[in-house]
C-alpha positions in Angstrom: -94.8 96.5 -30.1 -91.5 98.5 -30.2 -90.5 96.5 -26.8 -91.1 93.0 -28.2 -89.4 94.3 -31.2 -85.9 95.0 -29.4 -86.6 91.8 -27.3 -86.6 89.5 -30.1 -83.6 91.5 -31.6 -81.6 90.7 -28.3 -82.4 87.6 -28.4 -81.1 86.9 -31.7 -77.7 88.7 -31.0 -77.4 86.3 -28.1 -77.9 83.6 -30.1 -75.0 84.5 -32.6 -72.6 84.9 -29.4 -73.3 81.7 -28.2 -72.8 79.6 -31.5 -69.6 81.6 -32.3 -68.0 80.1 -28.8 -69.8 77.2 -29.7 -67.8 76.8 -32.5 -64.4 78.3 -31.1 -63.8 75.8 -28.4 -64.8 72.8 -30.6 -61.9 73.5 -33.2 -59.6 74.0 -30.7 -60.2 71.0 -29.4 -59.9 69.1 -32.6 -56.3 69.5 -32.6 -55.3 68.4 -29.3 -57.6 65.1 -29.8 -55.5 64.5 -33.4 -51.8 65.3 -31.6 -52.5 63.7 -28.7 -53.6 60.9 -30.6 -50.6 61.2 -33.1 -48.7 60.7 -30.2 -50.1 57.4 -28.7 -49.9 55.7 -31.9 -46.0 57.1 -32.1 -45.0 55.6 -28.5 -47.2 52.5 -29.3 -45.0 49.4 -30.1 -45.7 47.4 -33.6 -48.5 44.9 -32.8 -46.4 41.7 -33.1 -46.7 39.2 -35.4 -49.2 35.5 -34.9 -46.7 33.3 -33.0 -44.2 36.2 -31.7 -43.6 37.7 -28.5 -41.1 40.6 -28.6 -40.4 39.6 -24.8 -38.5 36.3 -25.3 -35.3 36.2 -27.5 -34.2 33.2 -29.4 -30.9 31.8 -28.1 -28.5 32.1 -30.4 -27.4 27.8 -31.7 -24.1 27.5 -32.2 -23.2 25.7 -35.7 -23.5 21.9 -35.1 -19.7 20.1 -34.8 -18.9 17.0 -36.2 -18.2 14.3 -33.5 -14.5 13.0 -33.5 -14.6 9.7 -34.4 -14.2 7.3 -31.6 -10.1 6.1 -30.5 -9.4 2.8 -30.9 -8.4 1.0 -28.0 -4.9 -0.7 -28.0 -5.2 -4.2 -26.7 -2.6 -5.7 -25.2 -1.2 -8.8 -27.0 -1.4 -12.5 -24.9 1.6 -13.7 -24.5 1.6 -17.3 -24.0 3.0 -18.9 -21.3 6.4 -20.4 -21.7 6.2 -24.0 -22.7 7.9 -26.3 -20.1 9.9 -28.8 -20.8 10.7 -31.9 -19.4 13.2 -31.8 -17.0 13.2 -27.6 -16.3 12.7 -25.7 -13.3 9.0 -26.1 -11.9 7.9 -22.8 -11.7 5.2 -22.0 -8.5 2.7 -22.4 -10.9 2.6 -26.0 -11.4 3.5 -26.7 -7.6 1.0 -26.9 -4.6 2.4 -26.8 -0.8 0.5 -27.9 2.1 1.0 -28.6 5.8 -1.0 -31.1 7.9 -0.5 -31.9 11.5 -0.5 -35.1 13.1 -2.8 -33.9 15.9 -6.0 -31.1 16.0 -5.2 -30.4 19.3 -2.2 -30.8 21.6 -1.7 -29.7 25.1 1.1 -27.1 26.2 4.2 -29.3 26.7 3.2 -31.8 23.7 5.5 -32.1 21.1 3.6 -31.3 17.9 4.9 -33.3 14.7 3.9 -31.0 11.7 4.1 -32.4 7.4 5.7 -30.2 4.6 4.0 -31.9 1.4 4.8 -30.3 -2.5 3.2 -31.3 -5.2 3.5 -31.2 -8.7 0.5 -30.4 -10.1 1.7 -29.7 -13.6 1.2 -32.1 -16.8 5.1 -32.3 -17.4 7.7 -33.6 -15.2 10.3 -30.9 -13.8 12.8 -30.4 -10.5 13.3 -28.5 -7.8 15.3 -28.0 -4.8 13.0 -28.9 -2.0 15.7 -29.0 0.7 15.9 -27.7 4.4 17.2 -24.2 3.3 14.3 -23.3 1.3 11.6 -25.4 2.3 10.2 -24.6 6.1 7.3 -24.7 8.5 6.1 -21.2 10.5 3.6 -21.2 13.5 1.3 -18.1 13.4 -1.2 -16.3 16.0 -4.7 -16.1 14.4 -3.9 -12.9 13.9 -0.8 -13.5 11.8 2.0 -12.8 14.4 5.3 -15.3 13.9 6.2 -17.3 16.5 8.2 -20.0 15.6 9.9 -21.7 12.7 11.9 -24.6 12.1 14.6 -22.8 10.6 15.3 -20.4 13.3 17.1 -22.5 15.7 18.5 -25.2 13.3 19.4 -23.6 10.0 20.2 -25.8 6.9 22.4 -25.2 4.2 20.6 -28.4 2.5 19.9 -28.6 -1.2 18.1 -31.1 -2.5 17.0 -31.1 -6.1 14.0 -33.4 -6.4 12.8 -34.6 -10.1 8.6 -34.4 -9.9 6.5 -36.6 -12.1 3.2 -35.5 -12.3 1.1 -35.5 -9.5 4.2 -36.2 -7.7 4.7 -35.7 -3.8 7.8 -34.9 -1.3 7.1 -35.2 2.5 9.4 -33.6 4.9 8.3 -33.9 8.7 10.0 -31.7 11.5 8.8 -31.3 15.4 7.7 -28.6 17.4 8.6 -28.2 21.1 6.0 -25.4 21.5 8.7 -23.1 22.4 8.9 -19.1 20.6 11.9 -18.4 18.0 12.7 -15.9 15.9 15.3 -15.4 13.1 19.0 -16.2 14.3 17.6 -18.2 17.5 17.7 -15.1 20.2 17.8 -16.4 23.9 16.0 -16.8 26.0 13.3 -18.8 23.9 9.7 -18.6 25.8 7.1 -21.2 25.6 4.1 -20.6 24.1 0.8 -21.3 25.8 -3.1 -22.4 25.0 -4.6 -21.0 21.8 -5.6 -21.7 18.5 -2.5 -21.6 15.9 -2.0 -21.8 12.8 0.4 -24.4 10.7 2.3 -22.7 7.0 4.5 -24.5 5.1 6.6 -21.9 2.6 8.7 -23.2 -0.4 10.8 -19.7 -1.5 7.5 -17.5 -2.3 5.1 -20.0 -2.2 3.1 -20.5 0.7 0.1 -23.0 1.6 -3.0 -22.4 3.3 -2.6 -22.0 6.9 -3.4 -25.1 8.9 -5.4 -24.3 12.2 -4.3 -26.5 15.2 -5.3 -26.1 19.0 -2.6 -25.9 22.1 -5.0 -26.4 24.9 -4.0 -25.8 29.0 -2.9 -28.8 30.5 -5.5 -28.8 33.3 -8.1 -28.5 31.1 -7.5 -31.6 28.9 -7.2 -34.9 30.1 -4.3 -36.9 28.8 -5.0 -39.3 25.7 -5.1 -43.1 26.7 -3.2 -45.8 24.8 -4.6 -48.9 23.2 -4.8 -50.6 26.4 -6.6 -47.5 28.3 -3.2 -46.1 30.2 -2.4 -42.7 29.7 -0.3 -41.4 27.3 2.8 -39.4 28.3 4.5 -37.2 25.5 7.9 -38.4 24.9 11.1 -36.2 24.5 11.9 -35.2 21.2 14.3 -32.8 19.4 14.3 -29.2 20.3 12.6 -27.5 17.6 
């Protein structure tokens, strides 16, 4: 009986030991849970608001600026052309110059006979010096090279002051010897052989539409016949 007696009195001693640790290590761990828990919620961000995201910043809008209000354009005033009257100097604009030949084609060593036509194509009746110093006829490559003109060889110090009625025309007609020129008639002249030319008639700074015109090979054109079926031989004509 006096064993059981110390056995249960053990027992109970043990008992107290154990729920004093027990009871140690649960309040020191109380603490550390509430710091480290202070902590988190100290390092943790504010919870954002609904419809905000800390991560994206607003740009910054400039304040808005009032447009400047638009130029006006200057416009140019129309001035009128000049009125003409009857009897003044026809300007280019109510003249028209054309050339025509009297053949399409012609064979090297023909005699080419080319038409200088102005015409007033104005309403009102005006003058102007259509003579051999100012009015002339040019020969041109296709690819716009000179190569003769009627003024080279035979210059003019011709003025002739021609009245135009409406719808008016002057005719002037010169020949063409198929030979080169060139300003001041240098020598020796060359003759010019088969192509496709073309005819401009120039009065001062107004100039037609070029005229095309063929100079064919003589071997590979047969002569023209006459009314009564001979053929045709050119006949000599002014150097030109």
């Amino acid at each position: 009986m006096l064993a059981l007696g110390v056995a249960v009195v053990v027992i109970g001693i043990i008992a107290v030991i154990v729920m004093v640790v027990v009871m140690n290590s649960t309040s020191s761990e109380q603490p550390a849970a509430n710091e480290t828990a202070d902590q988190n919620a100290q390092a943790a961000p504010p919870t954002p608001l609904p419809g905000e995201n800390p991560e994206v910043k607003t740009p910054i809008q400039p304040p808005a600026q009032q447009a400047p209000p638009p130029t006006a354009t200057p416009t140019a005033a129309v001035v009128p052309p000049p009125i003409l009257q009857e009897g003044d100097d026809c300007p280019d604009s109510t003249l028209a110059v054309k050339g025509i030949t009297n053949e399409p084609q012609y064979v090297v060593g023909d005699q080419p006979k080319f038409t200088m036509v102005v015409t007033n194509i104005g309403l009102v009746a005006c003058q102007r010096d259509v003579g051999a110093a100012v009015l002339a006829a040019y020969v041109y490559t296709l690819e716009n090279q000179r190569l003769w003109s009627n003024l080279d060889c035979a210059p003019s110090n011709e003025t002739l002051i021609k009245t135009f009625q409406p719808g008016e025309q002057v005719t002037t007609e010169v020949t063409w010897t198929g030979m080169g020129s060139a300003p001041n008639c240098p020598l020796p002249r060359q003759p010019i052989g088969p192509g496709m030319y073309n005819l401009v008639v120039q009065l001062g700074n107004l100039r037609s539409a070029p005229v095309p015109f063929i100079l064919a090979d003589p071997a590979a054109a047969p002569p023209p016949a006459d009314a009564n079926g001979a053929p045709h031989l050119p006949q000599p004509g002014p150097v030109g």
